[in-house]
Structure formats: C-alpha cells, structure tokens
Z-matrix of the N, CA and C atoms (Angstrom, degrees):
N
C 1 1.445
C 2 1.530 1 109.01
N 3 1.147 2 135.10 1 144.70
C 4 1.400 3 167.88 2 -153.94
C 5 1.970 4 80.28 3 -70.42
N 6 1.286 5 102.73 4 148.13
C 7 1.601 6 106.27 5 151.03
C 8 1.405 7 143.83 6 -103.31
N 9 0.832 8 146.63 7 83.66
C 10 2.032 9 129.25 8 -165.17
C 11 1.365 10 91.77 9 -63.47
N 12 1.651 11 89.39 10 151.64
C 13 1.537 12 107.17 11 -162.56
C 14 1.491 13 84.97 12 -111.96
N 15 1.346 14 116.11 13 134.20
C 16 1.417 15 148.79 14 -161.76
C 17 1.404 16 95.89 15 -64.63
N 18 1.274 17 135.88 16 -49.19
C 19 1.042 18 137.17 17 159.80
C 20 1.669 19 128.83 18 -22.09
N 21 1.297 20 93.82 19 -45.35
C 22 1.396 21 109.30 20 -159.38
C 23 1.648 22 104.81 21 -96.72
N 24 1.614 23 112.07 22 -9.75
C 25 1.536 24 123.22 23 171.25
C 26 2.105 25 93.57 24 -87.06
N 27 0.987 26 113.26 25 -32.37
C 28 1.600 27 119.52 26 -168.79
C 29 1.471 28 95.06 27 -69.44
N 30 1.361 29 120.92 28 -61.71
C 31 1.734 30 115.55 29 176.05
C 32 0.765 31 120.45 30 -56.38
N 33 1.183 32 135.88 31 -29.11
C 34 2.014 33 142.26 32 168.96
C 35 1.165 34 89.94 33 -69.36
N 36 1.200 35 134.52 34 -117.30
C 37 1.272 36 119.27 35 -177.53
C 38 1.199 37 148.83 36 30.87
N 39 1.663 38 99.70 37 -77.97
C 40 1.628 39 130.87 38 169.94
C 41 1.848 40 101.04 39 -50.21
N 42 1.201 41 114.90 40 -65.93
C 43 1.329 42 159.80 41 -165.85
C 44 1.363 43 96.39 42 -56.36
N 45 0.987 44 149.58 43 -47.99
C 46 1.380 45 156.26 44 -169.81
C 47 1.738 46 107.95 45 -91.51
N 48 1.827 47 107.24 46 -51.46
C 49 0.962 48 94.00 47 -167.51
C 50 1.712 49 116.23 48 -110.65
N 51 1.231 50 115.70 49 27.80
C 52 1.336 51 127.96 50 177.68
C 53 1.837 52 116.87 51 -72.18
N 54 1.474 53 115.41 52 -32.92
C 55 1.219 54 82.47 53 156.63
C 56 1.649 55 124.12 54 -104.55
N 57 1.197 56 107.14 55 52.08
C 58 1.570 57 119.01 56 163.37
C 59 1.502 58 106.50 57 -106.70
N 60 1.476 59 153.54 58 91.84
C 61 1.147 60 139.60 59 -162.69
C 62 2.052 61 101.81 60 -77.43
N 63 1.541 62 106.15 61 -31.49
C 64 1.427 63 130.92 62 -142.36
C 65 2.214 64 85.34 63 -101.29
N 66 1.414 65 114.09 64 21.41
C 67 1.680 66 95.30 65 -158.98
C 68 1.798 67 85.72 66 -103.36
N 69 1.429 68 114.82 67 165.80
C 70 1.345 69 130.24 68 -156.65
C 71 1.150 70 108.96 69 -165.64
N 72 1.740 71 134.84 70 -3.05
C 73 1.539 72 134.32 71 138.13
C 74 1.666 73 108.84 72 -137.59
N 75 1.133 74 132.90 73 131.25
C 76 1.618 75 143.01 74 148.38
C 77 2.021 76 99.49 75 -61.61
N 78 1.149 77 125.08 76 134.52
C 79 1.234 78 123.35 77 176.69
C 80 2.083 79 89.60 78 -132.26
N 81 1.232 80 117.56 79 147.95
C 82 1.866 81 104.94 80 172.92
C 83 1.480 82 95.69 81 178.49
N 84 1.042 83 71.36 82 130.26
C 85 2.135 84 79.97 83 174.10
C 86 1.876 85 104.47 84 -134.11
N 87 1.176 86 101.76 85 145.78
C 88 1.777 87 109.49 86 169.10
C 89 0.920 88 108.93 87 -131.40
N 90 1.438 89 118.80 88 131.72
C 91 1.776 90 123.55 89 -174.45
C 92 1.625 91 91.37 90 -132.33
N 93 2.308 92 83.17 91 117.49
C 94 1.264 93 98.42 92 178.77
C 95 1.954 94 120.32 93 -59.58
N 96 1.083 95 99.09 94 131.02
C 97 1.565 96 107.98 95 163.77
C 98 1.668 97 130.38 96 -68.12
N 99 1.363 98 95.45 97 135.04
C 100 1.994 99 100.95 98 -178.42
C 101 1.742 100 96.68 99 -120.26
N 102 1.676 101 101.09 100 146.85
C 103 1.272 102 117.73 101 152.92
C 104 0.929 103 112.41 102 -47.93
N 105 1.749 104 110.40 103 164.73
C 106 1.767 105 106.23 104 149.45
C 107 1.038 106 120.41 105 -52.01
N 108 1.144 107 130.68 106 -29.60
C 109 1.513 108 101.95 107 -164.90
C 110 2.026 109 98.80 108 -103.03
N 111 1.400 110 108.21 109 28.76
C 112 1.598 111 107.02 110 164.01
C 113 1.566 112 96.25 111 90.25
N 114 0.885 113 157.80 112 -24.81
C 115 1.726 114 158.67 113 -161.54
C 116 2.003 115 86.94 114 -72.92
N 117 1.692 116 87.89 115 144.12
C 118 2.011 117 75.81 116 160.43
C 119 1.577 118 115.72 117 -66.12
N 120 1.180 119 92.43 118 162.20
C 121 1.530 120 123.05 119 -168.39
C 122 1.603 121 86.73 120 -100.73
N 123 1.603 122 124.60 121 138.10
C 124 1.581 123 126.27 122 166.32
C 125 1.659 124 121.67 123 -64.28
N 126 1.667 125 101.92 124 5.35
C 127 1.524 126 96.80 125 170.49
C 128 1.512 127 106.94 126 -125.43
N 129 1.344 128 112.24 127 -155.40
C 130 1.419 129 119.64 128 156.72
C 131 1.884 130 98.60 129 -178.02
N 132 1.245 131 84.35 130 165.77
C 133 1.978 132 94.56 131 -178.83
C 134 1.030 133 98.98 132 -92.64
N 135 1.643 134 111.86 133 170.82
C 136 1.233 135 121.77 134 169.89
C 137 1.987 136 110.97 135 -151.30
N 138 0.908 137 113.68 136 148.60
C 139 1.192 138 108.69 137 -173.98
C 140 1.850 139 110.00 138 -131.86
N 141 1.798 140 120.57 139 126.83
C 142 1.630 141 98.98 140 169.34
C 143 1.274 142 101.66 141 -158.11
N 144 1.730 143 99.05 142 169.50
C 145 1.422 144 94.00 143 -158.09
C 146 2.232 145 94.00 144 -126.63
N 147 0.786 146 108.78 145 153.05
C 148 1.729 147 106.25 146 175.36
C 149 1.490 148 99.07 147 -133.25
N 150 1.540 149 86.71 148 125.27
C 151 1.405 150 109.66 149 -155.21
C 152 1.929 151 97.96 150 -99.61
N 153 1.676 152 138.77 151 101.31
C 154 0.866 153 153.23 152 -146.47
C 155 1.298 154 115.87 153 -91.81
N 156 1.335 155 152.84 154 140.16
C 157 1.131 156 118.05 155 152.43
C 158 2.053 157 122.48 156 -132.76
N 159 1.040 158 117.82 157 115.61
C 160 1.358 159 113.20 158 -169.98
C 161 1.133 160 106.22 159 -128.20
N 162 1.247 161 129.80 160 -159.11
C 163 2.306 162 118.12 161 -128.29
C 164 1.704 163 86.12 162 -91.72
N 165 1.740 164 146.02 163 6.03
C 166 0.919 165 122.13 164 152.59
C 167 1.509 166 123.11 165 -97.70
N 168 1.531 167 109.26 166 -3.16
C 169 1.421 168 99.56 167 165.41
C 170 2.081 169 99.76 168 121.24
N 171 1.123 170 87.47 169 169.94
C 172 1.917 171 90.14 170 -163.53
C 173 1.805 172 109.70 171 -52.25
N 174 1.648 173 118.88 172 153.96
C 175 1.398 174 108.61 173 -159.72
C 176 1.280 175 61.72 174 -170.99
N 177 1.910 176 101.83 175 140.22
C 178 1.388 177 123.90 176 163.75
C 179 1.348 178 111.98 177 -94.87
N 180 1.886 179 128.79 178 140.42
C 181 0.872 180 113.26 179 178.58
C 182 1.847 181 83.19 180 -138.46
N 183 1.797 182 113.56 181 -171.26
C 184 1.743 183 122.11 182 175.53
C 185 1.562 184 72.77 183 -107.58
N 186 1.685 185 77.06 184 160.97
C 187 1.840 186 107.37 185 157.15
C 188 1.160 187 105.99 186 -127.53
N 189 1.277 188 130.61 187 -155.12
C 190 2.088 189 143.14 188 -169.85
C 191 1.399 190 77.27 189 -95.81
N 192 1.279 191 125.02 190 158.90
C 193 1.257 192 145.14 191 110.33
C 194 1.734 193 129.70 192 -82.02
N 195 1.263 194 103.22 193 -21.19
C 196 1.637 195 128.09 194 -177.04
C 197 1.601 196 95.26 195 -48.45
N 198 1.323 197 125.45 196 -59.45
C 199 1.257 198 119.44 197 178.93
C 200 1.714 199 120.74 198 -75.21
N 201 0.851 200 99.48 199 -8.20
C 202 1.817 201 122.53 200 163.72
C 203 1.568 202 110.53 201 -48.00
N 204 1.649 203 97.96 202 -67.31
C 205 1.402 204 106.70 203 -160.67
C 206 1.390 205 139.39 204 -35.22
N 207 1.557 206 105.51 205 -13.26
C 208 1.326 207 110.85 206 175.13
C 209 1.627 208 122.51 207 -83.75
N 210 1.233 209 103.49 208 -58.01
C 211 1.277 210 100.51 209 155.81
C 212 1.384 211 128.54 210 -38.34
N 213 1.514 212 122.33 211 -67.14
C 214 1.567 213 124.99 212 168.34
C 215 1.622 214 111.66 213 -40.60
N 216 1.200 215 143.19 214 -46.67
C 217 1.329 216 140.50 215 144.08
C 218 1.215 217 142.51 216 -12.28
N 219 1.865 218 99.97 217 -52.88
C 220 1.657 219 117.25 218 134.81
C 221 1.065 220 154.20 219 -46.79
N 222 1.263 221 99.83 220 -34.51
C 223 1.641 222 112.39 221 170.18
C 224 1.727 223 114.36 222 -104.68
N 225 1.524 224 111.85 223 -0.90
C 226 1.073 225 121.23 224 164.37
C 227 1.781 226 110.13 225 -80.81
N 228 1.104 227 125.06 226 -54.03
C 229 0.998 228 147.80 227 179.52
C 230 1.635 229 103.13 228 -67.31
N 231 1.292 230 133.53 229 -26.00
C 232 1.279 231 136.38 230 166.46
C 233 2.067 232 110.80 231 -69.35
N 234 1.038 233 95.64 232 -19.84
C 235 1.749 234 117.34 233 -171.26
C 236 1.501 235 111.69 234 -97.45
N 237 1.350 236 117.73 235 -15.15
C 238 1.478 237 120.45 236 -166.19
C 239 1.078 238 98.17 237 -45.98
N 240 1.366 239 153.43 238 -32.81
C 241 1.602 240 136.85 239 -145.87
C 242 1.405 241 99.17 240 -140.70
N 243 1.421 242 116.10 241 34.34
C 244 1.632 243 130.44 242 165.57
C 245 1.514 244 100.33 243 -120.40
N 246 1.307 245 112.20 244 131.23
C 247 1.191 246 116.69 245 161.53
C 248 1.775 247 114.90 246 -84.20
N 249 1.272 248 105.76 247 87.75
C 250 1.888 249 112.53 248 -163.04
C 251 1.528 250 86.89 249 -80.31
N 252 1.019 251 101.58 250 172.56
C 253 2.030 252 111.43 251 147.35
C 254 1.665 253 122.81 252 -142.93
N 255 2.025 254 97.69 253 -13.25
C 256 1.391 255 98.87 254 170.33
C 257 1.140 256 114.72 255 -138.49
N 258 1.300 257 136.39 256 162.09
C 259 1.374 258 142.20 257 165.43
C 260 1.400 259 109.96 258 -101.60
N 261 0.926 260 148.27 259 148.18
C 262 1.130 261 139.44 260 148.69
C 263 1.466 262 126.37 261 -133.30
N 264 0.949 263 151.50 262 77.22
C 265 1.676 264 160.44 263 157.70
C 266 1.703 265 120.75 264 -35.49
N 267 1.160 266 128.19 265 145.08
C 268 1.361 267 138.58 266 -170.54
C 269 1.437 268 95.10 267 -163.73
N 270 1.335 269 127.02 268 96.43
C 271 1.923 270 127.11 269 164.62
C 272 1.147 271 106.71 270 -127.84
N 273 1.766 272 93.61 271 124.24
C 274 1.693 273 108.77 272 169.40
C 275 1.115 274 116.02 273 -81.52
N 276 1.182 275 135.06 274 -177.00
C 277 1.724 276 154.43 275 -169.84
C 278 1.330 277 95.31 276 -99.08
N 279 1.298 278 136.71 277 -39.67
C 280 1.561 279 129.80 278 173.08
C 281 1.275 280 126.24 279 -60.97
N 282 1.102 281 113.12 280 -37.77
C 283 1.774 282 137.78 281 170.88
C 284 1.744 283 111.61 282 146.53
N 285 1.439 284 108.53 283 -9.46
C 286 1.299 285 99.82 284 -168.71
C 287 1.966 286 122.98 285 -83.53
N 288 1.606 287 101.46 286 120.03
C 289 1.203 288 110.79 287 -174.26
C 290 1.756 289 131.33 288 -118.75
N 291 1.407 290 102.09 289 122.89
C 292 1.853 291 96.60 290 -179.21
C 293 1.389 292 106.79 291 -94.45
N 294 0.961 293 100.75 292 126.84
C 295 1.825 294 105.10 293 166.74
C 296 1.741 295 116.42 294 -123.58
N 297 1.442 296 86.71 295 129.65
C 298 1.947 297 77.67 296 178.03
C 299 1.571 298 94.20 297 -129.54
N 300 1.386 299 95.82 298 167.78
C 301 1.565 300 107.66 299 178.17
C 302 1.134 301 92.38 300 -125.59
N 303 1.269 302 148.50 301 127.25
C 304 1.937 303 149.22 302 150.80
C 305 1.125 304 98.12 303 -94.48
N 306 1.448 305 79.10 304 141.08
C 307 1.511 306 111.66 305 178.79
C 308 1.547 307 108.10 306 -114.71
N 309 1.343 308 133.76 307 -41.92
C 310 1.231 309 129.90 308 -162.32
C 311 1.258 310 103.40 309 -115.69
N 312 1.813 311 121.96 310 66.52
C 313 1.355 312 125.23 311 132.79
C 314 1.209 313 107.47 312 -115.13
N 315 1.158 314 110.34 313 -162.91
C 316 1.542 315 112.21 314 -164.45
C 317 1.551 316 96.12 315 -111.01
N 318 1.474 317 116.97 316 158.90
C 319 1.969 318 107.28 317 165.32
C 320 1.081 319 126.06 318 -65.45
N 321 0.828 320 111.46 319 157.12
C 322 1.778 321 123.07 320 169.51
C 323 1.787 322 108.58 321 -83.00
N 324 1.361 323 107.42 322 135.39
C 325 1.183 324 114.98 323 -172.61
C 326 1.759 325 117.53 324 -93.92
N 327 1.149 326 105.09 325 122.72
C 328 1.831 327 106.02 326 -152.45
C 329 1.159 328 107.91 327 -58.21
N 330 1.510 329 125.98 328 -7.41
C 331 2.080 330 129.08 329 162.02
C 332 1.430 331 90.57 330 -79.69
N 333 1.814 332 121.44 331 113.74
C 334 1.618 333 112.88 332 133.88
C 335 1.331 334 77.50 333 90.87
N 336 1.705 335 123.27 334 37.11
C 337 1.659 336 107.23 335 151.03
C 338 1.597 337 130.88 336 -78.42
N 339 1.297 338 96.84 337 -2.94
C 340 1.319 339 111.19 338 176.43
C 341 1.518 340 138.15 339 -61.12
N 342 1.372 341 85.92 340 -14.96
C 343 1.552 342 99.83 341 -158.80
C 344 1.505 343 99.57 342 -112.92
N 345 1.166 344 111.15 343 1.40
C 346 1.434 345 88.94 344 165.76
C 347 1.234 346 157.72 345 -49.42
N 348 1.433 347 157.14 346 143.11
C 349 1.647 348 123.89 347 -158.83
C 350 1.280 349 117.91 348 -87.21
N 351 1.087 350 128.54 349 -1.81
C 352 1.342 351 139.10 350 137.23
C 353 1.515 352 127.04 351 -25.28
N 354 1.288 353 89.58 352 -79.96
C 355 1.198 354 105.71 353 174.57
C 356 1.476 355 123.13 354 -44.10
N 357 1.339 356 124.32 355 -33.24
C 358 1.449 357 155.66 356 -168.96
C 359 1.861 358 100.18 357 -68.72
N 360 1.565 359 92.73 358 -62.73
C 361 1.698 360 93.51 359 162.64
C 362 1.058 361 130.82 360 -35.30
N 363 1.447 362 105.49 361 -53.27
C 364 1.624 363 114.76 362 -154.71
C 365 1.569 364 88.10 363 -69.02
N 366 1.491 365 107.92 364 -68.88
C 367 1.400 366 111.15 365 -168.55
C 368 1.575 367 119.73 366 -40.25
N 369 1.693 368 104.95 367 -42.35
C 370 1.652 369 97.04 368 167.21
C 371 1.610 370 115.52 369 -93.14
N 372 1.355 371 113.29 370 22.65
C 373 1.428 372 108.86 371 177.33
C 374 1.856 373 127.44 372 -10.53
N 375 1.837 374 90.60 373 -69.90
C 376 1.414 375 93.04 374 173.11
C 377 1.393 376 153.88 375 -38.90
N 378 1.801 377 89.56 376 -50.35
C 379 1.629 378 110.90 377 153.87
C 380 1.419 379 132.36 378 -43.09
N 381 1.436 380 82.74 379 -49.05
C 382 1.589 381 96.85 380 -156.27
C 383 2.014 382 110.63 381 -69.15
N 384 1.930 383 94.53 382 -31.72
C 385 1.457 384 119.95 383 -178.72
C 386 1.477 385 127.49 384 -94.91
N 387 1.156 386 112.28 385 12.63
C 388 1.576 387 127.45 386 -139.02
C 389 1.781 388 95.16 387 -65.82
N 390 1.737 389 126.85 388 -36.61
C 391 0.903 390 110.58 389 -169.28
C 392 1.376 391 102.80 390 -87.02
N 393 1.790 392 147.16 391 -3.55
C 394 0.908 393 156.92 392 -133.77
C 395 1.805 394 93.21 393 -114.98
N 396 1.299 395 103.84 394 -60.21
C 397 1.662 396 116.61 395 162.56
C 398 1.458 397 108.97 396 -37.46
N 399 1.411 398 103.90 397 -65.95
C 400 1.626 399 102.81 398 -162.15
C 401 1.631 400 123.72 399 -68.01
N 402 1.633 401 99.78 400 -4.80
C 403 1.478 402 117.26 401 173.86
C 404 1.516 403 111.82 402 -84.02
N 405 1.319 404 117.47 403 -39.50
C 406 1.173 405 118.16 404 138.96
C 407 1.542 406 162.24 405 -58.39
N 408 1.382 407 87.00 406 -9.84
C 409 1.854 408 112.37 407 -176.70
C 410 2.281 409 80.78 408 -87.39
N 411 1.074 410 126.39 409 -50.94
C 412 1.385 411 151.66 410 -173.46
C 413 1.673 412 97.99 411 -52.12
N 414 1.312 413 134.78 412 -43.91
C 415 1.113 414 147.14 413 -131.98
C 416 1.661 415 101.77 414 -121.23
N 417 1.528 416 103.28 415 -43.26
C 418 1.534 417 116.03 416 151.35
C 419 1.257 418 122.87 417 -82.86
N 420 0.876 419 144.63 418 -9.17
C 421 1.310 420 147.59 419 165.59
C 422 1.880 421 112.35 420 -85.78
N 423 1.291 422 101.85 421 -44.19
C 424 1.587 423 93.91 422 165.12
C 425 1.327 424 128.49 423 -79.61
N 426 1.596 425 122.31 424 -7.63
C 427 1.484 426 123.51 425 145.03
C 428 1.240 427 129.64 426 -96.19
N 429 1.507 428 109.52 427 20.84
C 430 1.403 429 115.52 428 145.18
C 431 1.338 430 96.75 429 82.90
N 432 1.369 431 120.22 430 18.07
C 433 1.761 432 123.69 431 -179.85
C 434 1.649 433 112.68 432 -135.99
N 435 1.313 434 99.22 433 49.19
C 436 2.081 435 122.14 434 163.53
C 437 0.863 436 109.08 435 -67.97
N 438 1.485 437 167.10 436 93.31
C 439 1.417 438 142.30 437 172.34
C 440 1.818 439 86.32 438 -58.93
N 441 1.591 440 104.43 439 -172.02
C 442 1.161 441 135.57 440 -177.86
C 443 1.391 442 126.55 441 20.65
N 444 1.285 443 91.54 442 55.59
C 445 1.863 444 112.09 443 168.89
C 446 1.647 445 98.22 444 -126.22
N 447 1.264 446 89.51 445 144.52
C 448 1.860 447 110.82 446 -179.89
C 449 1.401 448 92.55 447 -83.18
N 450 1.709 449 91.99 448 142.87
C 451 1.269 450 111.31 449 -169.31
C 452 1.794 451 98.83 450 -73.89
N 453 1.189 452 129.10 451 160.01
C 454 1.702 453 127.54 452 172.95
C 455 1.421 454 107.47 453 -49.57
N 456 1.005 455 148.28 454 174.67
C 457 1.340 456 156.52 455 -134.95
C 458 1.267 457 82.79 456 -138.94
N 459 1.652 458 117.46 457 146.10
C 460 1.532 459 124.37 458 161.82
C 461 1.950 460 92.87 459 -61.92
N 462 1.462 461 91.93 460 175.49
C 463 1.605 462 93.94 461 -169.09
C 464 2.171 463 81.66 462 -107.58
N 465 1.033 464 116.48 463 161.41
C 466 1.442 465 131.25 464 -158.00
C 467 1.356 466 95.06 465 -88.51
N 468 1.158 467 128.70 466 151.10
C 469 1.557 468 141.73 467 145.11
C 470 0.947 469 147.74 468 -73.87
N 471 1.269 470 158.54 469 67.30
C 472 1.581 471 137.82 470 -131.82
C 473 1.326 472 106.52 471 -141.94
N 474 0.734 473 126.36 472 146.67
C 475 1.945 474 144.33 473 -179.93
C 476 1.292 475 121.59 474 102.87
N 477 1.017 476 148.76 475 139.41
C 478 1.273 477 172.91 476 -178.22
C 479 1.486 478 93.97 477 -1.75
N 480 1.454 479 108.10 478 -68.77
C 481 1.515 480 134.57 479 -174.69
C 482 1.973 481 100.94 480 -38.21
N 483 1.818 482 103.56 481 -47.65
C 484 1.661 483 88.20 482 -178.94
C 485 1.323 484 134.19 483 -86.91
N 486 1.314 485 115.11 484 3.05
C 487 1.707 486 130.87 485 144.11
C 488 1.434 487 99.18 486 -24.72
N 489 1.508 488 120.88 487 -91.33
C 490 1.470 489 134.15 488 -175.00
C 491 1.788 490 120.27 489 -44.19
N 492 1.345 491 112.41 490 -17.74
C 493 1.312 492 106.71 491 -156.86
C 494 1.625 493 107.36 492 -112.18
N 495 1.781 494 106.15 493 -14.41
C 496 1.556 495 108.90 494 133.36
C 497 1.245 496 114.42 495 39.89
N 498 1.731 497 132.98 496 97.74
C 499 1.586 498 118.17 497 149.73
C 500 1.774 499 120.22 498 -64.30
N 501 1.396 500 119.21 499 98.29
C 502 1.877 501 106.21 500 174.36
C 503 1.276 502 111.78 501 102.47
C-alpha cells in the first residue's frame, strides 16, 4: 500500500486548525464517492470537527479546510492506486496521531452522502467521546499544554505592610 508522508498529515492539521489557537483534538473523515454505476466518483466529502478547549471546558467547533487542500491532494494523490473508501484522521495537540485508510467498505454514493453514520460521529464527536476528550483535556493539562485555563491568580496582599510593597 502507497504511504502518506507524515508531513502532509502535519499541514492538514496545522492548516485546518490554525485559526483555533485554544483546539486539543482534529477529528475528519472523507468517504470516497461512487458513480451510479459504483466506479469512483472524481470527488469525495469530508466532514471535521476541532474539538476546543477554554476556561469552561472542551466545545466542538469547524475550521477551513480551503487552506488544507494542498496537502489533502497529497495524500490523495499518494492513494491513486488504492482502492480506499475512507479516510479517517484523529490529531492531538501533543503530537499524537491515528490515521487509517479503509479499504473494505463500500463508497458512498454522491446522492445523500451526507448521511452517512460516520459522518454523524464526527459531527457529534464530542458527545459521543466526552470521556475520551476529558482524558485528554487531563493528559494536556499534566504536560502543562491545556490552552484555555486561567493562569493562577497573583496571591493578594493585605495589611498595612502591602500598601508599600506595591508592583509600579
């Protein structure tokens, strides 16, 4: 089987989730498309969700893929001579990433690709993963790389003495 060059999962990635500063999972799946008569179709959908987290806690939001496309091109073009039918992506904020390519489902038919149950996941990712997230919200937070937690509070001053001792 063909390889995607790791690189080219890092620019998608990057690329998708750059204007999320606060994001802590990439979730994305593409389910290749068939003609009627079953042959691939020259496109396919894709669906993803970037899973956020700031001082109330993880929240799914979209990013661009538009700036994606090059990369995805690459790893499309890395696949030409695989008969795939899914993509599937999972990237953490730490570096850790699953990528699968399937081969043994069938395509999605380009009427009513939407509805696939796949797709259903991704879109409810959060729900569906909530304790899976929060093991990860746990996992970033103990390497000290959570976005959107308030920093500790200076500790207060009080008595006569902290009049004088004044920052400025």
């Amino acid at each position: 089987m063909a390889e995607i060059n790791d690189a080219d999962v890092e620019e998608y990635v990057n690329e998708i989730t750059k204007t999320q500063p606060d994001w802590i999972r990439l979730v994305a799946w593409t389910g290749r498309l068939a003609e009627p008569d079953g042959r691939p179709a020259g496109s396919s959908t894709t669906v993803h969700r970037i899973v956020v987290h700031e001082g109330a806690g993880p929240r799914a939001e979209y990013g661009s893929t538009m700036d994606a496309y090059d990369a995805f091109r690459r790893m499309e073009l890395a696949l030409e001579d695989v008969d795939w039918s899914e993509l599937r992506l999972v990237a953490d904020r730490d570096g850790q990433r699953d990528f699968q390519v399937l081969t043994d489902l069938p395509l999605r038919p380009e009427e009513d690709s939407g509805s696939d149950p796949y797709w259903d996941q991704v879109h409810d990712y959060l729900e569906l993963n909530r304790a899976e997230v929060e093991a990860l919200v746990e996992r970033l937070r103990a390497s000290g790389d959570l976005p959107g937690e308030a920093a500790p509070a200076e500790p207060r001053r009080s008595g006569v003495l902290a009049y004088f001792r004044r920052d400025g």
